[in-house]
Structures are given as C-alpha cells and as structure tokens.
C-alpha positions in Angstrom: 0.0 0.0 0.0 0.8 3.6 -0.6 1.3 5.7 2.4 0.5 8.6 0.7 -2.9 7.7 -0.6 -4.2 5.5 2.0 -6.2 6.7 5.6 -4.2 5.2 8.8 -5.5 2.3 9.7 -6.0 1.0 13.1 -6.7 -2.4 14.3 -8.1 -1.7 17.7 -10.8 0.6 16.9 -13.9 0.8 19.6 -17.2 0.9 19.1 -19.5 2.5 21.7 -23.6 1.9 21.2 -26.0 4.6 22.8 -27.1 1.6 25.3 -23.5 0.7 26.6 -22.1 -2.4 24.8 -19.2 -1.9 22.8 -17.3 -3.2 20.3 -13.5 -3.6 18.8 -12.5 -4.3 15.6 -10.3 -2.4 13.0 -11.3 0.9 11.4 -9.8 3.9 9.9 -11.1 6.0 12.6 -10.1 5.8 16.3 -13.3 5.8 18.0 -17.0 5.4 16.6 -20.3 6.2 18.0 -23.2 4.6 17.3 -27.0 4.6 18.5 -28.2 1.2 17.6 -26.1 -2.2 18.1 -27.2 -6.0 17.7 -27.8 -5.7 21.6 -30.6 -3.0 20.8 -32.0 -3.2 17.7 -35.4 -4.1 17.2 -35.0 -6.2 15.1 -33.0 -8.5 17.0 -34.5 -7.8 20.4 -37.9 -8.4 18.9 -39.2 -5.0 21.3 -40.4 -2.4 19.7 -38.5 0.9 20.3 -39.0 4.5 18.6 -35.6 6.3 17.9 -36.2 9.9 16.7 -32.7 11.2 17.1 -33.8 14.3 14.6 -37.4 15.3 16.2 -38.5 13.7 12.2 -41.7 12.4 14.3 -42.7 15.8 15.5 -42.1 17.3 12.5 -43.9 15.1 10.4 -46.9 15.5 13.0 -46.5 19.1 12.8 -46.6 19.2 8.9 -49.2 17.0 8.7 -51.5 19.1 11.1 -51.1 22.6 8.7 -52.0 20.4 6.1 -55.0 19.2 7.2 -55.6 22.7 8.3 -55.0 23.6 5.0 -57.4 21.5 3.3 -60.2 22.8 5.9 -59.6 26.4 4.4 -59.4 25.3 0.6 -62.5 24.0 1.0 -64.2 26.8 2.5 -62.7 29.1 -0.1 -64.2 26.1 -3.2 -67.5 26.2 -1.3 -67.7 30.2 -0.9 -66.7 30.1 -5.3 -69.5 27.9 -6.1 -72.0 30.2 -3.9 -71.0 33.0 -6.1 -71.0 31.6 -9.3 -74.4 30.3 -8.4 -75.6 33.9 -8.1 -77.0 35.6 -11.4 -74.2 37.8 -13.2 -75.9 40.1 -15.4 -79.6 42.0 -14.9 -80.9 39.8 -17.4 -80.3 36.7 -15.6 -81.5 37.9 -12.4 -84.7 38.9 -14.4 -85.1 35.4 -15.8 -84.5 33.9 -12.3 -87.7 35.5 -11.0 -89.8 34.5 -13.6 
C-alpha cells in the first residue's frame, strides 16, 4: 500500500452503542459512535422501540397538522366560489330567475 494515498488504519478501533455495549474491531477512525447495536435493535431484540434522534416524528406530525388545516380552508374558499358563481351575473339573468 501507498502511504501517501491510504487513511491510517488501526486495528483496535472501539465501538460504543448509545445503550452501553461496545465493540472492537479495525477501522480507519479511532473511535466510533453509534445509536443502535445488535444488543438493541429491534429487530433482534424483537421490542419495539422509537428512535427519533432528529425530532422527524414531530415534524412530520407538525406538517401533517397545517396540512389538514389547509385542506379545511381550501374547501371553504371552493365552497364560498361555487356560492358565487351560483348567483345571477348580469340584470338579465337575475330577471329570468324570478320568472
């Protein structure tokens, strides 16, 4: 291998999960951080367990919420269109409407 083109490489490299375990094995970087591990995981574990690391939950809640609000208000604004293109336009219609 090139030393110039290749990252150091270390062979005792650990791995700390977000519930404790951790791991060694070789990486190019010292010391990695993660928030799921085979002791955690859902999947293996068989619990089910949320992980919203981002708030993505809450904002997708949030989101959702202004546009249901926004479906409210476009269908008041349909609703108020069709009441005035129900009314008579021009003299002559409003005539022929009472007759």
């Amino acid at each position: 291998m090139k030393k110039t083109i290749h990252p150091e490489y270390f062979g005792e490299t650990k791995v700390t999960c977000a519930c404790g375990a951790t791991y060694h094995f070789g990486s190019t970087r010292q010391n990695i951080h993660v928030e799921l591990c085979q002791k955690c995981h859902p999947f293996y574990t068989g619990a089910q367990r949320f992980v919203d690391t981002a708030n993505k939950i809450d904002k997708f809640n949030k989101k959702r919420d202004v546009a249901s609000k926004f479906k409210v208000t476009v269908a008041a604004k349909k609703e108020e269109e069709k009441q005035r293109n129900q009314a008579p336009k021009s003299l002559a219609e409003m005539l022929a409407a009472l007759k």
